[in-house]
FIBABA-853817 format. One record per residue: residue number from 0; residue in three letters; chain; x, y, z of N, C-alpha, C in turn. Coordinates in nm, 4 decimals. Atoms other than C-alpha are relative to their C-alpha. Example, Ala and Ser with C-alpha at 12.3 -4.5 7.8 and 13.67 -1.06 7.14 Angstrom:
<rs>
R    nr   rest   kette       n.c1       n.c2       n.c3      ca.c1      ca.c2      ca.c3       c.c1       c.c2       c.c3
R     0    ALA       A     0.0890    -0.1190     0.0000     1.2300    -0.4500     0.7800     0.0900     0.1200     0.0000
R     1    SER       A    -0.0820    -0.1190    -0.0060     1.3670    -0.1060     0.7140    -0.0770     0.1090     0.0730
</rs>
This chain:
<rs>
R    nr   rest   kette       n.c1       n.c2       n.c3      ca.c1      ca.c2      ca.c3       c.c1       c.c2       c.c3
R     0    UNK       A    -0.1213     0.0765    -0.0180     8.5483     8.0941    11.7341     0.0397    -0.0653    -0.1311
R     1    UNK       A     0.0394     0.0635     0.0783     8.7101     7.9774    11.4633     0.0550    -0.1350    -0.0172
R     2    UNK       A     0.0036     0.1226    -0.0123     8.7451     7.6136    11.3485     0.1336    -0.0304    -0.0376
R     3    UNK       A    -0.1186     0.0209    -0.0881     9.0649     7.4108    11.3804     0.0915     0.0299    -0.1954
R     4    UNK       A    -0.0999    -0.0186     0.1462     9.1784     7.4226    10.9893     0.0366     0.1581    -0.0274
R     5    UNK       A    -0.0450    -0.1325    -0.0490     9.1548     7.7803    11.0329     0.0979     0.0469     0.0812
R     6    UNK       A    -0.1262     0.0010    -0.1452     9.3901     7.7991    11.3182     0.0961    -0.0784    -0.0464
R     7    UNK       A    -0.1497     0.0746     0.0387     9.6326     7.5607    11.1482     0.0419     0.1291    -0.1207
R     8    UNK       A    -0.0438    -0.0953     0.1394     9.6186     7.8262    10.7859     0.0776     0.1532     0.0507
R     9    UNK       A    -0.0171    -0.0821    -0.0708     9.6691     8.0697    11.0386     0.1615     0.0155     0.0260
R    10    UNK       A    -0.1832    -0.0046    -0.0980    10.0154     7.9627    11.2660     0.0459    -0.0255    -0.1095
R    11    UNK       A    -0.0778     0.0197     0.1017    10.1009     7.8750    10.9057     0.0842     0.0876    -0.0930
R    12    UNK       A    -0.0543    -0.1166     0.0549    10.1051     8.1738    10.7706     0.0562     0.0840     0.0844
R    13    UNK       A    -0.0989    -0.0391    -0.0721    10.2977     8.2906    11.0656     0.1047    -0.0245    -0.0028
R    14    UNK       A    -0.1324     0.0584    -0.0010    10.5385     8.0809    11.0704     0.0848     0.0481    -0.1242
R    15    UNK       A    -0.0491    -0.0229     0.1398    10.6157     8.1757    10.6590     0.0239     0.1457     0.0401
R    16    UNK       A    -0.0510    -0.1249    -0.0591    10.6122     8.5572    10.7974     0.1166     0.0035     0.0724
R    17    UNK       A    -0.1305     0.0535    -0.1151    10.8439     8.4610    11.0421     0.1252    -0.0200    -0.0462
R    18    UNK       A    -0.1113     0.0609     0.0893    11.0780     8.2374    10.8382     0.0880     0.1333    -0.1142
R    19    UNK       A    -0.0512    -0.0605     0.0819    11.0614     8.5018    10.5594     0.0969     0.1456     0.0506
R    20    UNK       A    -0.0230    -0.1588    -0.0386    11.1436     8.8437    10.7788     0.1178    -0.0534     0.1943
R    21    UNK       A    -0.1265    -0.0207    -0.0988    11.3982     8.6946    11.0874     0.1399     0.0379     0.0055
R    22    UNK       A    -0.1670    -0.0191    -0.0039    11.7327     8.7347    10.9383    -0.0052     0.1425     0.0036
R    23    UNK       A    -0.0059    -0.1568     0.0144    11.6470     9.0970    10.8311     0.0237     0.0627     0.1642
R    24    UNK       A    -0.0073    -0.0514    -0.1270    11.5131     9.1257    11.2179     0.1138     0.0120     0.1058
R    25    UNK       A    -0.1132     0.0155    -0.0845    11.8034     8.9912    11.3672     0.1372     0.0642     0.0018
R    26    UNK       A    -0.1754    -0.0980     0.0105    12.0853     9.2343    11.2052    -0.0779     0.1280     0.0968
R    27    UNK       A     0.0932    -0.1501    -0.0721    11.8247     9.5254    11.4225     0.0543     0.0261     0.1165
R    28    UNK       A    -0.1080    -0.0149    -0.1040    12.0249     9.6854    11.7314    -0.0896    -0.0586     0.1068
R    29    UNK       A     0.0841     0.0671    -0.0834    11.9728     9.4938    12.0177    -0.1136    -0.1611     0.0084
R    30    UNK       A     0.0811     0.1482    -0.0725    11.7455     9.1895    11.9318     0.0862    -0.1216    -0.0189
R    31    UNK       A    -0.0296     0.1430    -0.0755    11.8181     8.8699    12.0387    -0.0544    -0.1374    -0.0224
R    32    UNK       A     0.1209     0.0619     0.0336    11.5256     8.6905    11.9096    -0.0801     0.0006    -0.0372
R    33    UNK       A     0.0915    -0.0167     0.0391    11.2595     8.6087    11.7130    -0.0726    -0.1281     0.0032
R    34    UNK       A     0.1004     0.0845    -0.0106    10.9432     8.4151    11.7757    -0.0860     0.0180     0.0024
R    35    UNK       A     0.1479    -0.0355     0.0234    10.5784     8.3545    11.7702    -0.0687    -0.0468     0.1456
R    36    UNK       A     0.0063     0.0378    -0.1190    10.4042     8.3725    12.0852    -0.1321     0.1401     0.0276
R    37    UNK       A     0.1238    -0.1284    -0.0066    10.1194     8.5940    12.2564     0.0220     0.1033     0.0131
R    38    UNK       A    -0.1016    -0.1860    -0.0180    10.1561     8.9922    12.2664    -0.0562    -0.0014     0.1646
R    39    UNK       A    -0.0237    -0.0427    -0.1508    10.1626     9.1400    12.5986     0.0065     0.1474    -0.0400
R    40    UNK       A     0.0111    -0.1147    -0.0006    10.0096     9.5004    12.6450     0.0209    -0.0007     0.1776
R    41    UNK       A    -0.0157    -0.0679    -0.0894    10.1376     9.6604    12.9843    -0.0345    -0.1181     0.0723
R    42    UNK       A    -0.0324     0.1364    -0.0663    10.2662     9.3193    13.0900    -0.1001    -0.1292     0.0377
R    43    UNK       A     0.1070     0.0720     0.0152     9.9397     9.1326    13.0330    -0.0443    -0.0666    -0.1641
R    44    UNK       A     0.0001     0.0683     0.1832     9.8792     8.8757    12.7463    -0.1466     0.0086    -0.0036
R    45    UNK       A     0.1127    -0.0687     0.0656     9.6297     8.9899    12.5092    -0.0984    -0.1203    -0.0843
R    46    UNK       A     0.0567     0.1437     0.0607     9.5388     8.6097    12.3419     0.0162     0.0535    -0.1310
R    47    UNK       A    -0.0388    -0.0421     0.1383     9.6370     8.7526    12.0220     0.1770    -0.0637    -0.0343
R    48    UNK       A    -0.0892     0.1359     0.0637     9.8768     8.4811    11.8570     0.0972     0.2251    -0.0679
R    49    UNK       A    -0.0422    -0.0695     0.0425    10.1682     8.7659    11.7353     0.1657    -0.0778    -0.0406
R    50    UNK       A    -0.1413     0.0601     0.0456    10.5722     8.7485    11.5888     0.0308     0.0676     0.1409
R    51    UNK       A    -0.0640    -0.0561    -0.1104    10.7719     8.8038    11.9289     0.1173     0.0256    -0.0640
R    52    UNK       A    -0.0784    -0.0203     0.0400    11.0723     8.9965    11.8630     0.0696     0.0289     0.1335
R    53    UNK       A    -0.0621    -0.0165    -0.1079    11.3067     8.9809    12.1796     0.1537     0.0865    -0.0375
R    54    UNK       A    -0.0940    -0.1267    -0.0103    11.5628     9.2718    12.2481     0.0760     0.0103     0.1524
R    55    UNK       A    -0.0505    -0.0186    -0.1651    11.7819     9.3260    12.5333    -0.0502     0.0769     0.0899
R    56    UNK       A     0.1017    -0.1128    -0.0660    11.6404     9.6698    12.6290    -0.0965     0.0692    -0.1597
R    57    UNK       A     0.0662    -0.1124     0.1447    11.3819     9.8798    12.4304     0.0509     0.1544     0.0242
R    58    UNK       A    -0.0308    -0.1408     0.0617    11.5379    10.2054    12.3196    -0.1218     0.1034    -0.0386
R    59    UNK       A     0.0933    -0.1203     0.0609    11.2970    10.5329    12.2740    -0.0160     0.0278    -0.1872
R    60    UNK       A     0.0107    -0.0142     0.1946    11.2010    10.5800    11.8934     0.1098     0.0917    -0.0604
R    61    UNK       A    -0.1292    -0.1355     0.0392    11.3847    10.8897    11.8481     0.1455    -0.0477     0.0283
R    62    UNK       A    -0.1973     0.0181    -0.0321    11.7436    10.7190    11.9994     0.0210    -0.1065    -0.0942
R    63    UNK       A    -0.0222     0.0924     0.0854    11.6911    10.4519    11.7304     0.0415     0.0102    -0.1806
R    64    UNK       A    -0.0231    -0.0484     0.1317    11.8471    10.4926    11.3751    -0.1510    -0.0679    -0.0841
R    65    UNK       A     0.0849     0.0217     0.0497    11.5631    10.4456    11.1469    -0.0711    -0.1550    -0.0488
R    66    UNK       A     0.0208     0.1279    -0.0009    11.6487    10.0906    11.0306    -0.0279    -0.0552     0.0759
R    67    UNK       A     0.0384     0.0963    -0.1178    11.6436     9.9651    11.3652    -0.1293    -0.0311     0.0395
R    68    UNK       A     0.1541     0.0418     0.0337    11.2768    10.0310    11.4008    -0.0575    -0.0729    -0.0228
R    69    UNK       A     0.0957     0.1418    -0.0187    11.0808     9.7350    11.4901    -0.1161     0.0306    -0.0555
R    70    UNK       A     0.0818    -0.0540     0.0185    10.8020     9.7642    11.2705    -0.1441    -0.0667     0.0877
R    71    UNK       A     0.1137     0.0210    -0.1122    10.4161     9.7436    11.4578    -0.0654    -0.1642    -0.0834
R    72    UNK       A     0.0635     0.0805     0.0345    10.3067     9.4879    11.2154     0.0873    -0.0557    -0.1373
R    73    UNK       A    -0.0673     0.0998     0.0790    10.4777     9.2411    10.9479    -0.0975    -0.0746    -0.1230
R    74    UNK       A     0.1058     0.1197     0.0446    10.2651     9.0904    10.6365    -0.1237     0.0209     0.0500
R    75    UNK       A     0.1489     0.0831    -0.1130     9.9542     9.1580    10.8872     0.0361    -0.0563     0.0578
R    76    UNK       A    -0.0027     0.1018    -0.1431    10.1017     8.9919    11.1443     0.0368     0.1213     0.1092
R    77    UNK       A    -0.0417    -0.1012    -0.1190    10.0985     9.1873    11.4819     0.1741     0.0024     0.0559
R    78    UNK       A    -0.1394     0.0557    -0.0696    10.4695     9.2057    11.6199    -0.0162     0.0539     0.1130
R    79    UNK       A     0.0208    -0.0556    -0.1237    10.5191     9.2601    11.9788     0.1701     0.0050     0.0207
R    80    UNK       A    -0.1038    -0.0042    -0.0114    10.8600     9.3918    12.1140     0.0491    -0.0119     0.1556
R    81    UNK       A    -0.0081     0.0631    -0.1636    10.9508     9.2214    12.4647     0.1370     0.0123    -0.0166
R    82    UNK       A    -0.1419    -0.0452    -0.0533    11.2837     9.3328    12.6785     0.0376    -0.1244     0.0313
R    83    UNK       A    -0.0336     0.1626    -0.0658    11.4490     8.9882    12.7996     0.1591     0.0433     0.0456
R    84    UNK       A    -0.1193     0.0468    -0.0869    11.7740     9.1032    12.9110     0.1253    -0.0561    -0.1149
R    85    UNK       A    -0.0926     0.1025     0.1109    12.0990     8.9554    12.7440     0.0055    -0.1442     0.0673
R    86    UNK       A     0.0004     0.1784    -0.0175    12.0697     8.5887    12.6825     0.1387    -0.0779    -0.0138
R    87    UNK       A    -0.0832     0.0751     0.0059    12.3493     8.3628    12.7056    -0.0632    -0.1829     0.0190
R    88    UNK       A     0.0788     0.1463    -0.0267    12.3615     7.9839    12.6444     0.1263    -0.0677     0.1729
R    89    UNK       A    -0.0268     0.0874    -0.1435    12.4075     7.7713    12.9811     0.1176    -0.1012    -0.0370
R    90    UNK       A    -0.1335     0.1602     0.0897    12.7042     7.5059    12.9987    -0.0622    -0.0915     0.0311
R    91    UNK       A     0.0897     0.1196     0.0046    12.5952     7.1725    13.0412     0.0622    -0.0231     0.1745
R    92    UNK       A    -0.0370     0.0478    -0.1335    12.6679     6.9482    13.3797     0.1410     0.0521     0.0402
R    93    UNK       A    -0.1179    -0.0463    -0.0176    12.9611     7.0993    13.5813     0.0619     0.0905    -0.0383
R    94    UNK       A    -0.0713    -0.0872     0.0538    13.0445     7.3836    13.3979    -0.0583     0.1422     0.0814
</rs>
């Protein structure tokens, strides 16, 4: 297990992955979002800290122009590519 300064150098250097590689992610067809959060293999979280990259639907590799291509990993950081649907923001009271 490791100890807690470890785990801070860690989400740190996520977060700088993150920061440095979202705008690129976000011109990519379809996503919606980018965050850090656990991966999820065949709808089960794996406890592996990863970059979440949220998309409306996932597209087949082949129907995707090349850029679009979510890559598997970032820096060494795992990315995971989760469907969510299109997001909209909520109105406030009464709307």
């Amino acid at each position: 297990m490791r100890n807690g300064g470890q785990e801070v150098d860690e989400m740190a250097r996520i977060r700088a992955v993150k920061s440095a590689h979202e705008a690129e992610l976000m011109r990519k067809a379809n996503v919606v979002g980018v965050g850090i959060g656990l991966r999820q293999r065949e709808g089960k979280y794996t406890g592996e800290v990863a970059l979440i990259v949220s998309v409306t639907h996932k597209v087949p590799l082949e129907e995707l122009d090349p850029w679009d291509v979510i890559p598997e990993e970032i820096d060494g950081i795992p990315v995971d590519v989760q469907a969510v649907g299109t997001l909209r923001a909520l109105g406030g009271p009464g709307e």
